[in-house]
C-alpha positions as CSV (number, residue, x, y, z in Angstrom):
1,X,89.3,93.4,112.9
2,X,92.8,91.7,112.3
3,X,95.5,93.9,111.4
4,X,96.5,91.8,108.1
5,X,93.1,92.9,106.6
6,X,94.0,96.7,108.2
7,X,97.0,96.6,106.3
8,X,95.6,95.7,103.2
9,X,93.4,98.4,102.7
10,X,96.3,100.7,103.4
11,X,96.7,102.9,99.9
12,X,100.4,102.1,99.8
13,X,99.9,98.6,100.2
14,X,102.7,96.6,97.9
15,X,99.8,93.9,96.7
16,X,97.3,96.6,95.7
17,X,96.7,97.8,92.7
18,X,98.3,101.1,93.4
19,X,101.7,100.5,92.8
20,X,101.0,99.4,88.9
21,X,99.4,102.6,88.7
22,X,102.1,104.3,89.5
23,X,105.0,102.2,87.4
24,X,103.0,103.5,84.5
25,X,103.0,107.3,85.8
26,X,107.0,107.3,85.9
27,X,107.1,105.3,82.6
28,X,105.5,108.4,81.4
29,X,106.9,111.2,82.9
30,X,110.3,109.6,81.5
31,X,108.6,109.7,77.7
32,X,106.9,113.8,78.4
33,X,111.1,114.3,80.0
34,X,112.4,112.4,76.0
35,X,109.9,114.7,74.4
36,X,110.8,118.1,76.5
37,X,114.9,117.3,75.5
38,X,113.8,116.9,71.9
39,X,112.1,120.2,71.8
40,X,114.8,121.9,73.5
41,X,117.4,120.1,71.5
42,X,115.5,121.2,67.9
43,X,114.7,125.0,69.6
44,X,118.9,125.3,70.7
45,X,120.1,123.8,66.6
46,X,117.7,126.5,65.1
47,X,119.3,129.2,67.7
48,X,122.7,128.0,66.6
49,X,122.0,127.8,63.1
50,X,120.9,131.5,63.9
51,X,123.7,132.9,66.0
52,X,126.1,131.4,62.5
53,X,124.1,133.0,60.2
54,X,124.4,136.1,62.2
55,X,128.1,136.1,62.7
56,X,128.4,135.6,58.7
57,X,126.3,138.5,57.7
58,X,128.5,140.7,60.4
59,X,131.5,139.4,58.7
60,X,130.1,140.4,55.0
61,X,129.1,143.5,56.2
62,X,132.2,144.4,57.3
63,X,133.5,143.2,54.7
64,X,131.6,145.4,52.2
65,X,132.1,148.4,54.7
66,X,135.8,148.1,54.2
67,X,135.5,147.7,50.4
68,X,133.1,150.7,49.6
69,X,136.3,152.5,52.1
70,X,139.3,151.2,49.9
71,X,137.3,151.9,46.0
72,X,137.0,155.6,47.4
73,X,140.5,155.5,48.6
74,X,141.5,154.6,44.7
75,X,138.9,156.2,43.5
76,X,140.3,159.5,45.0
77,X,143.7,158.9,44.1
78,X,143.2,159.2,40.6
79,X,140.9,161.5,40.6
80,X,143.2,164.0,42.5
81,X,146.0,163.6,39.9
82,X,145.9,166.9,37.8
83,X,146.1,165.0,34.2
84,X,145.0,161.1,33.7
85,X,145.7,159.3,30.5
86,X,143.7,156.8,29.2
87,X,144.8,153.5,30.8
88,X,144.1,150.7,33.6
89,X,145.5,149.2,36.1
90,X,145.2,146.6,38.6
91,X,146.8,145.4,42.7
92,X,146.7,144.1,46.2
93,X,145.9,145.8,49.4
94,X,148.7,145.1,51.7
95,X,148.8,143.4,54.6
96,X,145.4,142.2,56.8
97,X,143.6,143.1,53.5
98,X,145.9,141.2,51.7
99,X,142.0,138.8,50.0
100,X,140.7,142.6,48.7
101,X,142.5,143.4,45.0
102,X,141.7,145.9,42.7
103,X,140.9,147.1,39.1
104,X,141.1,150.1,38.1
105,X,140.5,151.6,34.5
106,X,140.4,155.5,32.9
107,X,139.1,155.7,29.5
108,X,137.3,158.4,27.2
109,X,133.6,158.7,27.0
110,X,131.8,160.2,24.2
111,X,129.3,163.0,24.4
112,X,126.6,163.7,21.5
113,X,126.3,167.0,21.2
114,X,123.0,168.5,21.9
115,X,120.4,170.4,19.6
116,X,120.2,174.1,20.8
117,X,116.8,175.9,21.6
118,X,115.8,177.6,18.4
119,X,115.8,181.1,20.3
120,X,119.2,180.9,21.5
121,X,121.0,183.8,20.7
122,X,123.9,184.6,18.3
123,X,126.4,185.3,21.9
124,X,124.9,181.6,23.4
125,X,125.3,180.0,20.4
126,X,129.2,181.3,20.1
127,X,129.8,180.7,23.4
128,X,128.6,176.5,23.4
129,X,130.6,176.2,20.6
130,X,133.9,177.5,22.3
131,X,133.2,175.6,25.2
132,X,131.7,172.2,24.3
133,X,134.3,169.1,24.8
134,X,132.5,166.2,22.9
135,X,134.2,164.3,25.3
136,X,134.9,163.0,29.6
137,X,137.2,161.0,31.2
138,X,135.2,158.0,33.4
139,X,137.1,156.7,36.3
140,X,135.8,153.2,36.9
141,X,137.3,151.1,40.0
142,X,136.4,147.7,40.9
143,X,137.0,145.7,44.7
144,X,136.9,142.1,44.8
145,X,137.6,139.7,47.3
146,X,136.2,136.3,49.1
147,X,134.8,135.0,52.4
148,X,134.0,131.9,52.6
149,X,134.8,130.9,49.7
150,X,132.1,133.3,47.6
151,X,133.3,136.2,45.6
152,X,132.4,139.6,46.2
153,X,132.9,142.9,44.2
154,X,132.0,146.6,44.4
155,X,131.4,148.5,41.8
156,X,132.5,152.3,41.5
157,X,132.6,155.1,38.6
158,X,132.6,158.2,38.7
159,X,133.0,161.5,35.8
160,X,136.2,163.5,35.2
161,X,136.1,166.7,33.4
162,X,137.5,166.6,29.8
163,X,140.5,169.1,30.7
164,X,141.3,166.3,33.3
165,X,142.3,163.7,30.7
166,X,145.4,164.4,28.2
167,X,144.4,164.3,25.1
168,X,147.4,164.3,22.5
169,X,148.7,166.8,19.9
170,X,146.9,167.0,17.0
171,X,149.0,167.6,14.1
């Protein structure tokens, strides 16, 4: 046998038709490695887009956390005061929460007066009319700020009793 027909059945032979086999088998795997960095460049933009929406909600949480702590903090210091007139007011928190303001406003609300049971007695009947007020004070206080630039507000109101708000002198 001569040893140029030996080497041409050889698999690895550069004139056989195995090496045109394998040009197209890398062609491919570079296309399958193009498609593979796609799908991991799509999957680590929808993590991303994730992980930002993520941080944001923290930050608005936070946010309304510290809010909901400062209307409370007004809230309370109006309703510790031992008489409130009717009136409003507004301000700035100082300092790092220098983006939260505030509204405050204390006004009258009116009560209808209620029917009484027909078999209330003459001493209940006596009694509700010495102590009825047909009156409240209401203590509402509103938080704004922004983030982002959307606003945000809370919303707080609460009830005073009716000796709590001055009511003047009638002549």
């Amino acid at each position: 046998m001569n040893m140029c027909a030996l080497y041409r059945q050889h698999e690895h032979a550069p004139w056989s038709g195995q090496q045109t086999t394998l040009r197209r088998r890398t062609g491919y795997i570079l296309v399958e490695a193009m498609v593979a960095m796609g799908l991991l460049s799509l999957g680590m933009l929808s993590i991303n887009t994730g992980l930002r929406q993520a941080v944001l909600v923290r930050g608005e949480t936070e946010d309304l956390t510290l809010a909901r702590f400062m209307l409370e903090e007004i809230m309370t210091d109006l309703e510790m005061q031992p008489e409130l007139r009717e009136s409003s007011g507004s301000g700035r928190f100082p300092g790092e929460q220098s983006r939260f303001r505030y509204e405050w406003e204390v006004r009258r609300v009116s009560i209808p007066r209620p029917t009484l049971p027909s078999d209330a007695t003459e001493a209940d009947i006596t009694r509700f009319e010495e102590q009825f007020k047909d009156f409240m004070g209401s203590v509402t206080v509103i938080i704004r700020w922004t983030r982002a630039g959307n606003e945000y507000e809370v919303v707080g109101e609460t009830l005073l009793r009716p000796e709590q708000l001055w009511t003047p002198p009638r002549n």
